[in-house]
C-alpha positions as a printed Julia matrix, in Angstrom:
146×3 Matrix{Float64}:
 -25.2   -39.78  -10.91
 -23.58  -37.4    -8.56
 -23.77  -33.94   -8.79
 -20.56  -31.74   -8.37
 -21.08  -27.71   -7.78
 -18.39  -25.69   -8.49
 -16.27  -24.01   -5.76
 -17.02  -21.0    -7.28
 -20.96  -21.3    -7.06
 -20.67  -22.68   -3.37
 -18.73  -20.05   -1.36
 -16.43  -22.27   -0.62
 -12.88  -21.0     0.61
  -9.62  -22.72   -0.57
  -9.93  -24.52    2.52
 -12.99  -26.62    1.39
 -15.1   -24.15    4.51
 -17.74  -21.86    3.95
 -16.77  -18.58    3.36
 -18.41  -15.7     5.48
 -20.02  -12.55    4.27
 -16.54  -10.66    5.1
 -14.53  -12.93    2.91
 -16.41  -12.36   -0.21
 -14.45  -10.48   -2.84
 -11.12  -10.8    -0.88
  -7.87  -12.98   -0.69
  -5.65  -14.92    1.95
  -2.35  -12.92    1.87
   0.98  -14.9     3.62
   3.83  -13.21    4.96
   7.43  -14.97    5.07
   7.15  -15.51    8.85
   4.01  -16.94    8.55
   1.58  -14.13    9.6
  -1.49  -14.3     6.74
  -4.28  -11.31    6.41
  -7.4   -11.36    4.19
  -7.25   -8.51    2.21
 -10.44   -7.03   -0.11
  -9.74   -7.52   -3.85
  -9.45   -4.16   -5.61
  -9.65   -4.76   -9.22
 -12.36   -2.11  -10.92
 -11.29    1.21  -11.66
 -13.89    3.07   -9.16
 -12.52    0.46   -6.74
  -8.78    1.78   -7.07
  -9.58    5.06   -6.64
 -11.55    4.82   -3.59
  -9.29    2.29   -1.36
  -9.43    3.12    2.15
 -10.89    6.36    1.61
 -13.24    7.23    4.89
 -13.01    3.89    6.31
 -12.37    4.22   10.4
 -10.25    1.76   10.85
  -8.7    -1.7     9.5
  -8.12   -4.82   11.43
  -4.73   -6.16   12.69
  -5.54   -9.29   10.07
  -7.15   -7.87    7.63
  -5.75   -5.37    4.48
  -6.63   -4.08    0.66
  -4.76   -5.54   -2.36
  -4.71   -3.14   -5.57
  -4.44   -5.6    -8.65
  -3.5    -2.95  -11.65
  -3.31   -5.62  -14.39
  -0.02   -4.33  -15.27
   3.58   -3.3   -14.44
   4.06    0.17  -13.82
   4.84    3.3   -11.84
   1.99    3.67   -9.1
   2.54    6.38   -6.69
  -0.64    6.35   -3.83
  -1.45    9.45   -1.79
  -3.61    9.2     1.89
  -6.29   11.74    0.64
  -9.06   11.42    2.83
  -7.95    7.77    4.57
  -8.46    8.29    7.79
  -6.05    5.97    9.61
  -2.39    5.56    9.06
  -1.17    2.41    6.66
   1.91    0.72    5.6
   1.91    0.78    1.72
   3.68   -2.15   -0.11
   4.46   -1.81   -3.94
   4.78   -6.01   -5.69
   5.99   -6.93   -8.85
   4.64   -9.84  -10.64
   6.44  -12.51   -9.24
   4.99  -11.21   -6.1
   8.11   -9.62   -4.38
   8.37   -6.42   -2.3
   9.91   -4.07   -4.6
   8.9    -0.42   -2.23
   7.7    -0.34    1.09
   6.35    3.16    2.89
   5.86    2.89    6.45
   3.54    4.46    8.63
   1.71    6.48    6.12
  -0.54    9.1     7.81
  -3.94   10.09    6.61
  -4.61   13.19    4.84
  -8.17   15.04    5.73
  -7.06   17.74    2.82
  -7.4    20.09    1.65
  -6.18   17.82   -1.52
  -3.24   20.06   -2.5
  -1.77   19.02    1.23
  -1.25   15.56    0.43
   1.79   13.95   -0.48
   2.13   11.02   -2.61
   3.61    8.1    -1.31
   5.93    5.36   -3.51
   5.81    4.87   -7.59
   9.2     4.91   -8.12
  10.03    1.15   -8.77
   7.4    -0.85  -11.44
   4.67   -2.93   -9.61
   1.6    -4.65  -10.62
   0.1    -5.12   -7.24
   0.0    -2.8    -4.21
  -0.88   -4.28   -0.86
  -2.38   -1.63    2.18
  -2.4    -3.2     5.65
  -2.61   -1.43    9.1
   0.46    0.77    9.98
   3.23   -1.21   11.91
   2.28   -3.98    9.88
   5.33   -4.58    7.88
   7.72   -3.83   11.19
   6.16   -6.23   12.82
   6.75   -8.84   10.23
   9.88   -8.19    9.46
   9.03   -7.13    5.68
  11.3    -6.05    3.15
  11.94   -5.29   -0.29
  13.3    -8.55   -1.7
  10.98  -10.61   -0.21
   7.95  -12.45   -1.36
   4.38  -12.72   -1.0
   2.39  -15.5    -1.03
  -1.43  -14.92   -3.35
């Protein structure tokens, strides 16, 4: 009798490969031209209020996906991030419906930070290195692939 282990209990990526220690807890994300980063899951609630939050830097390839569970108004603000990011609101068929480019960090104080996007419903928001989205030609419209 063979035995068959789960994907799920052998760390295995979609792929059928081993997954590394830095792919734990995160997704493959594919752009329309292609391009695909592995972005870190964010589902819990202390999760989606920390984000980025004094992390020195992100990788070209590599970004944060914000799953809310549902469709609504989610403005994000840079408050202590320390590099600058390209913010990209989804809806649940996966499709860019708000894109900020380019935004900074904010050190504080708190009250100096601007909020950034909210004002179209999303379920998903996706944070990848600034320039990303230029670079790959994204705009609202267009759709993900999760």
């Amino acid at each position: 009798m063979a035995l068959t282990i789960p994907c799920f209990l052998s760390a295995c990526s979609d792929k059928g490969r081993p997954l590394d220690a830095s792919q734990i807890d995160t997704m493959q994300i594919k752009f329309p031209d292609g391009f695909t980063i592995r972005a870190e899951i964010m589902v819990r609630e202390e999760d989606l209020f920390k984000g980025m939050k004094f992390r020195p830097s992100l990788a070209e390839d590599r970004g944060m996906i914000f799953m809310h569970g549902k469709e609504d108004f989610y403005p994000y603000w840079m408050y202590e991030v320390l590099v600058p990011l390209d913010l990209i609101w989804l809806d649940k068929d996966r499709r860019i419906v708000q894109l900020i480019h380019q935004a900074p960090p904010c050190p504080g104080p708190r009250e100096k930070c601007l909020s950034y996007g909210g004002q179209f419903k999303a379920i998903f928001v996706l944070e990848v290195p600034a320039g990303t989205a230029a670079k790959h030609g994204l705009k609202p419209g267009m759709q993900l692939e999760f």
